[in-house]
C-alpha positions, 0 to 999 in steps of 0.5 A, a space after each residue: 566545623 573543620 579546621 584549616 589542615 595544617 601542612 607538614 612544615 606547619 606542624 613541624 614549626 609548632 612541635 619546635 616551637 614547644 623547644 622554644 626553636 623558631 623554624 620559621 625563622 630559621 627556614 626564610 634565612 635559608 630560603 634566601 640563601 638557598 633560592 640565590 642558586 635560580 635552578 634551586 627554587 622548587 626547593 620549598 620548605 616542606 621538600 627541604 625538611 624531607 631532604 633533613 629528614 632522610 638524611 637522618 634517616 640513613 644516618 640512623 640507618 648505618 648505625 642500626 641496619 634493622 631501622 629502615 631509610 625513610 622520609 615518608 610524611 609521618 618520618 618528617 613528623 617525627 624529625 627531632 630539633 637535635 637532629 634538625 640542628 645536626 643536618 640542617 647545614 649539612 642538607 643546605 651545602 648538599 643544595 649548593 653542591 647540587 647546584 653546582 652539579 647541574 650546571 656542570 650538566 647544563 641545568 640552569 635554572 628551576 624552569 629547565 630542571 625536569 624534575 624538582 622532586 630529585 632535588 630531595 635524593 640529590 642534595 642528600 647525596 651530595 651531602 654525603 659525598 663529601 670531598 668525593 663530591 669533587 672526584 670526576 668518577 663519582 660525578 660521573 656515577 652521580 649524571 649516570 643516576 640523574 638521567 636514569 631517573 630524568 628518561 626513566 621518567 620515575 619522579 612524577 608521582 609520590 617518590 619517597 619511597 624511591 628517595 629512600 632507596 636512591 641514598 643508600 643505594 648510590 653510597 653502596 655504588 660509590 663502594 663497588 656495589 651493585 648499581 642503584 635500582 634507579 638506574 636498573 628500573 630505568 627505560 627508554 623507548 624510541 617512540 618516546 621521543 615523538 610523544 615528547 611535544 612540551 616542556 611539561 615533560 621532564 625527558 624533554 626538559 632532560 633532552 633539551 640540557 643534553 643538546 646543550 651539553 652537545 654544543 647546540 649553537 646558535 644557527 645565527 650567532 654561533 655562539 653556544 646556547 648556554 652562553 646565549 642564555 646566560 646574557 639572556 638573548 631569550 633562548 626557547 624551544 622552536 621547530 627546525 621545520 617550521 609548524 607553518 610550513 609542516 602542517 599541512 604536509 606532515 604528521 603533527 606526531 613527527 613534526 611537533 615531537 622533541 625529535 624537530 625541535 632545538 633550543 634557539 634564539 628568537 632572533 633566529 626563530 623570527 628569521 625561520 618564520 614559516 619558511 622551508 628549511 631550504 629557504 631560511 638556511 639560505 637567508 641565515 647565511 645571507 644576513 650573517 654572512 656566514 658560509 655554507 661549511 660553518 653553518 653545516 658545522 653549527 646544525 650538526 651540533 643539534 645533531 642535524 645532519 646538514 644535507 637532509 636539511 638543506 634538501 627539506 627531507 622531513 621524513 629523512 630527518 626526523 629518522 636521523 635525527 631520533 637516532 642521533 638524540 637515542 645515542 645521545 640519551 642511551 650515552 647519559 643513561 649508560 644503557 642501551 636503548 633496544 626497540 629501534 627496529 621495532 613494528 612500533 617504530 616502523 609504524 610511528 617513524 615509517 621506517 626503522 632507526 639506526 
């Protein structure tokens, strides 16, 4: 009969245990401490051994170039209690690092994070970083790297092949180098944005921490979604042209996309019902009171362009729209997004794009 498989960290608690080390133990100490930060939470045992394992491994690596960076299964497997006690604290202050890091790029938690997998290549970075960590040119590089791999979309599968190019690479870019491969091997296309229709998607989650860093206030408060959320006034992902009242008129494919979407509360969500945009702009600035200039001022936070709102012009607005949320994407990738006048445009957009 087969045995149960044991997982990675499994088989790592047992080789240390033989040192008389007890990972287990040390792990849930870190775990508590580690899962304080709630953007970090998809950072389970396994991921932080092959943090410490890569880490390792390019240390290993700048004293001897012929031996490769690496932190594939059978690297962890191998990972040795000296080098545990030596980068285990070094990895978990990356962590916190990371944390602080993706807050400053409005990623709160491990819901909004697009991928949990770059956690890996990022805390190790940060680690590296040291006192760098705090220099705005370096973090600059470091938000250039993240949304290159975020709307690239090069997390999804196995990455530790790619975690072990992602380290060096950015500390030889930290020191004039060429960019990281992450950042060249890295695309986006304009009819993305419309395939784009659920969080499950990272680019969506990456977009919707974008508009955030945008501003996107609250159309009935004011106030900045970030702020919004953080006193938790339940903040999701709605429709700007309500699905009620697009279904029968529109393309599922345009209005169900990111591209007619925006981070609201459901306060303002229950007040847009089904309505045409016309019609609940006029009864937002009825029951908050608010003028006609100001809520211009909040739609264009979302990159909505008032008067195309205002006049129910879908089709106008959803190709306006796209072009502001591609110049938002092409500025956090630091790469310019071609195709925008493309036959594939033309056909899903139904006209081309600024």
């Amino acid at each position: 009969m087969g045995g149960v498989t044991l997982t990675v960290f499994e088989l790592v608690t047992a080789m240390f245990a033989a040192d008389n080390y007890n990972l287990r133990e040390d792990w849930d100490k870190r775990k508590e401490r580690i899962h304080e930060q709630d953007v970090l939470k998809g950072m389970d045992s396994t991921a932080f051994l092959t943090a410490v394992t890569l880490l390792s491994s390019y240390q290993r690596n700048q004293k001897d170039t012929t031996k490769p960076v690496t932190c594939k299964r059978k690297d962890v497997l191998k990972l040795t209690l000296e080098d545990y006690k030596r980068n285990a604290d070094t990895t978990e202050d990356g962590l916190k690092k990371t944390a602080r890091f993706l807050a400053r790029e409005k990623i709160f938690d491990s819901r909004t994070l697009p991928y949990s997998t770059q956690l890996i290549p990022l805390s190790v970075i940060c680690a590296l970083l040291g006192n760098n960590f705090e220099i705005d040119t370096t973090r600059r590089k470091l938000a250039q790297w993240l949304w290159c791999g975020v709307f690239g979309e090069l997390y999804g599968g196995a990455n530790e092949t790619r975690f072990g190019m992602d380290v060096p690479d950015f500390m030889a870019w930290i020191e004039e180098k060429d960019q990281p491969r992450t950042i060249r091997d890295s695309g986006f296309s304009p009819t993305r944005l419309l395939s784009m229709q659920s969080r499950l998607s990272a680019a969506y989650k990456g977009l919707m921490a974008l508009l955030m860093q945008a501003g996107s206030n609250d159309f009935l408060s004011g106030d900045p979604i970030e702020i919004t959320s953080y006193f938790d006034l339940a903040i999701d992902i709605h429709h700007i042209f309500p699905k009620a009242y697009c279904k029968s008129k529109y393309k599922r494919s345009l209005w169900n996309s990111s591209v007619n979407k925006a981070p609201l509360s459901s306060k303002t969500n229950r007040i847009i019902g089904g309505k045409a945009p016309s019609v609940y702009l006029n009864n937002i600035e009825k029951q908050s009171n608010i003028d006609s200039p100001r809520l211009d001022e909040i739609l264009k936070t979302h990159k909505i362009a008032p008067d195309l709102l205002r006049s129910d012009a879908f089709e106008k607005f959803i190709r306006d729209r796209a072009s502001n949320l591609l110049d938002l994407i092409e500025t956090a990738m630091g790469k310019r997004i071609s195709g925008r006048n493309s036959d594939e445009v033309i056909h899903e957009y139904g006209d081309t794009l600024k």
